[in-house]
C-alpha positions as CSV (number, residue, x, y, z in Angstrom):
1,X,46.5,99.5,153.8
2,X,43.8,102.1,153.6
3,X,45.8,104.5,156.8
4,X,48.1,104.6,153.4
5,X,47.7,108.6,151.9
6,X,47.9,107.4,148.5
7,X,44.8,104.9,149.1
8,X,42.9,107.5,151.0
9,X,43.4,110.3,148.0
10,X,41.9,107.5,145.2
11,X,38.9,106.1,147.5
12,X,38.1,110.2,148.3
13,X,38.2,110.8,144.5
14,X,36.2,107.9,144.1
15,X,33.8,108.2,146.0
16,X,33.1,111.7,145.5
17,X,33.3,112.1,141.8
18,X,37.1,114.0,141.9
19,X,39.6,113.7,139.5
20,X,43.3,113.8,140.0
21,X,43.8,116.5,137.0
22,X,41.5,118.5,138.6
23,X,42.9,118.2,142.5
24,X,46.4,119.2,140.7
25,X,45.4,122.3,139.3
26,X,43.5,123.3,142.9
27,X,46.9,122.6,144.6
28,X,48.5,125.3,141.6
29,X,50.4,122.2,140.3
30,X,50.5,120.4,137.3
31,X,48.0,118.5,136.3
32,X,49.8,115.4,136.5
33,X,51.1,115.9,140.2
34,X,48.3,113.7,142.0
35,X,48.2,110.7,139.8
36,X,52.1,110.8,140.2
37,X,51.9,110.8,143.8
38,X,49.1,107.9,143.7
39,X,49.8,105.6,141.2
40,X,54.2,106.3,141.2
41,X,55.1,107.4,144.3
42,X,56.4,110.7,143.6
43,X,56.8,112.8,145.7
44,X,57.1,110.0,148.6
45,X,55.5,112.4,150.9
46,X,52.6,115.3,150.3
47,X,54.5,118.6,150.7
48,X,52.7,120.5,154.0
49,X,51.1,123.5,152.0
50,X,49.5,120.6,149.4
51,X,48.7,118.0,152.2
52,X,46.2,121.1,154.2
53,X,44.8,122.3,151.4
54,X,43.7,118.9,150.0
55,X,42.7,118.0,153.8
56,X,40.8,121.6,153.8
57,X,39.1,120.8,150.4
58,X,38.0,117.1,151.5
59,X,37.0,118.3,155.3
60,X,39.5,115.4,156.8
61,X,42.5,115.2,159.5
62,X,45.9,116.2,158.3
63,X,46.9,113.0,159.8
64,X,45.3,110.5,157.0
65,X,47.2,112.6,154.3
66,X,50.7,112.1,155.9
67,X,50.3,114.8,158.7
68,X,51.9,114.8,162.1
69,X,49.9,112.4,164.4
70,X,48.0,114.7,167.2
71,X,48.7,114.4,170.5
72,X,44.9,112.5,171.1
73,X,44.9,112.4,174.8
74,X,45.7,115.5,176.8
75,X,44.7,114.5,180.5
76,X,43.6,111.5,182.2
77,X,40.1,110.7,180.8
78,X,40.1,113.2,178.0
79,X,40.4,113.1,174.5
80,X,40.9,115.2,172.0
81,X,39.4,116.2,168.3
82,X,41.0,118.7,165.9
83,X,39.3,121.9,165.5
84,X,39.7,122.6,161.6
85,X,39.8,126.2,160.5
86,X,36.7,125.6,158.3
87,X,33.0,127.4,158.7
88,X,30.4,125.2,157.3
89,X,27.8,127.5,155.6
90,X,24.0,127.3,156.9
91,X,23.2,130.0,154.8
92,X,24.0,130.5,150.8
93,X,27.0,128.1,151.0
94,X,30.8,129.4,151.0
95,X,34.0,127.9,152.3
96,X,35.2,130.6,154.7
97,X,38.9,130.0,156.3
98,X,39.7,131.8,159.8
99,X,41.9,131.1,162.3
100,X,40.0,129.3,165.8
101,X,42.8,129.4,168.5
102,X,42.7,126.6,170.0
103,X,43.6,123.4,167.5
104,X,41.1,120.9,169.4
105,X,38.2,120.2,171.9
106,X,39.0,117.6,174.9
107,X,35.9,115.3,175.6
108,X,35.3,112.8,178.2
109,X,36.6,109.5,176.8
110,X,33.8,107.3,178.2
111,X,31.1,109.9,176.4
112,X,32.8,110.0,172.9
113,X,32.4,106.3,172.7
114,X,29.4,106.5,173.8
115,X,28.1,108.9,171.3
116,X,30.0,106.8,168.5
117,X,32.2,104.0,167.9
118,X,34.8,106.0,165.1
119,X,38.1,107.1,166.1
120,X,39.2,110.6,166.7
121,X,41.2,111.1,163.8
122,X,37.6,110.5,161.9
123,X,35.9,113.3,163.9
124,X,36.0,117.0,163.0
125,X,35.2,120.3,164.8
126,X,33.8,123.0,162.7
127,X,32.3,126.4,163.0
128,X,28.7,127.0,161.6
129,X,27.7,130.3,159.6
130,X,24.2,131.5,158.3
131,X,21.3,130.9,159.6
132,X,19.3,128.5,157.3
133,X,19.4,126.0,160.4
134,X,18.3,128.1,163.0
135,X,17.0,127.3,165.8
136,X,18.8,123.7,165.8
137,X,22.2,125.1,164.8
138,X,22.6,129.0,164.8
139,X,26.2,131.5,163.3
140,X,28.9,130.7,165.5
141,X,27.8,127.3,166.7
142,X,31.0,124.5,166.4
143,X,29.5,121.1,165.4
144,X,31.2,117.7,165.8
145,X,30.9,116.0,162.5
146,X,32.1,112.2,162.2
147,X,33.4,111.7,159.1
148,X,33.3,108.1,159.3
149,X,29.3,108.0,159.4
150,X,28.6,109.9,155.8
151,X,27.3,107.8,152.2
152,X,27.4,104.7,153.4
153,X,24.8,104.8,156.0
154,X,22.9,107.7,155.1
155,X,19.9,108.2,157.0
156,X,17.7,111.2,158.4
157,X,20.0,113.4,160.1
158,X,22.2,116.8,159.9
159,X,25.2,116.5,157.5
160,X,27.9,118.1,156.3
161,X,27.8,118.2,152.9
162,X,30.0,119.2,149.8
163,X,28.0,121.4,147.1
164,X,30.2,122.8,144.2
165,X,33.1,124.3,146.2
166,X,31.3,124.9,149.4
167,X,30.4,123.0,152.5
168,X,27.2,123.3,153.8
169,X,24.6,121.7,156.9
170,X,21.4,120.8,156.5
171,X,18.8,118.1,157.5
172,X,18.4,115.3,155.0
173,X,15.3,113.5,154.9
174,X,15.6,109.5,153.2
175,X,12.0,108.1,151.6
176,X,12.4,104.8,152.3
177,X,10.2,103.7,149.2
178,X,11.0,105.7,146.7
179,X,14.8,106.0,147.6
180,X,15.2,109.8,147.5
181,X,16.3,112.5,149.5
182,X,15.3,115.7,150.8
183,X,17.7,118.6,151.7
184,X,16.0,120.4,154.1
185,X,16.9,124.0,156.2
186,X,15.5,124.1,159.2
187,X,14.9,127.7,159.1
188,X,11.7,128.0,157.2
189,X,12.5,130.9,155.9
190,X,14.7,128.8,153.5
191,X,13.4,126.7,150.9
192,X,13.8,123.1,150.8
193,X,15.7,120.9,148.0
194,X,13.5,118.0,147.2
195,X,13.6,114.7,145.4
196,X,17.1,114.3,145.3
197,X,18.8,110.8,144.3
198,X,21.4,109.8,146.6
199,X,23.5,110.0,143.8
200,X,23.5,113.8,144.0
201,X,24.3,114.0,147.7
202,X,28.2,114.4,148.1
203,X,28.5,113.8,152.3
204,X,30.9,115.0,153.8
205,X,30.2,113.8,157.4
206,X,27.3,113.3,160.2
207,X,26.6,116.2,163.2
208,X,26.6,114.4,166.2
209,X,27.1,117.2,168.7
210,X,27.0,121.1,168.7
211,X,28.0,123.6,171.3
212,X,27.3,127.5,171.7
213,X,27.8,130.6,173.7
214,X,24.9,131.6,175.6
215,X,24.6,135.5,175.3
């Protein structure tokens, strides 16, 4: 059953080149303590300090690690998506942790579903910093990333994307012939990152949807 935490934790490593060893000693455990919990059992459950920071580090719901299910619908016609206290860098790239008051956005039901088939626990709210995609996303903007819409269909589009340690947004342009990929800002005061095999490109998620203040 892939809602199982265990089979989301190995197809997440899989697919984006992680090791259990190496998630251990990011959680300040030993390095045996994922492949314990994977492949044994033990611990049955992910303790609550380990479950957000591996939920932080892979830019997913506490939910599909063993978290509390969210209250999804909070009036008649609304639903809701979990704002995650994560600011994807447009800038130099850095993972940068602060505290966003309220834990969701509410959208209109019949919109969501309109704008894409996967289901809230998929989607993700998260705060943009830099300004390597300004005008299209500018600091402070909160995007709506699905994280069900990433590797498997990549196509041209704004995506979340793992680099190192950090997350970042930028535009990714696909050749269709030659099967690479561009990683572009859309600032062009930024350069551009070209000829990139898809192999290289660790996505995270698709922007769908951004909001902003108006000043």
């Amino acid at each position: 059953m892939m809602n199982d935490p265990r089979e989301i934790l190995q197809r997440l490593c899989a697919e984006r080149g992680e090791d259990f060893a190496g998630l251990s000693r990011m959680l300040g455990r030993n390095a045996a303590y994922i492949q314990q919990f994977v492949r044994r059992g033990i611990p049955k459950r992910l303790g609550e300090d380990e479950r957000r920071k591996l939920a932080r580090y892979f830019a997913i719901p506490e939910i599909l690690l063993g978290g509390p299910v969210p209250e999804m619908v909070v009036a008649d016609g609304l639903i809701s998506v979990k704002r995650h206290p994560v600011m994807v860098s447009a800038g130099p790239g850095a993972i940068v942790t602060e505290e966003l008051g309220k834990p969701y956005f509410a959208f209109d039901e019949r919109w969501l579903k309109a704008l894409t088939p996967s289901a809230p626990s998929r989607l993700s709210i998260v705060r943009v910093e830099g300004d390597s995609m300004s005008p299209t996303l500018n600091p402070g903007d909160d995007i709506l990333v699905d994280l069900e819409d990433s590797t498997a269909r990549l196509r041209d589009g704004i995506y979340v994307l793992r680099i190192d340690d950090a997350l970042v947004v930028k535009r990714l342009a696909l050749n269709p012939i030659a099967k690479r990929i561009t990683v572009q800002s859309d600032n062009p005061a930024y350069s551009d990152w070209p000829d990139c095999s898809p192999g290289e490109i660790n996505c995270i998620g698709r922007v769908i949807w951004s909001g902003r203040r108006v000043l």
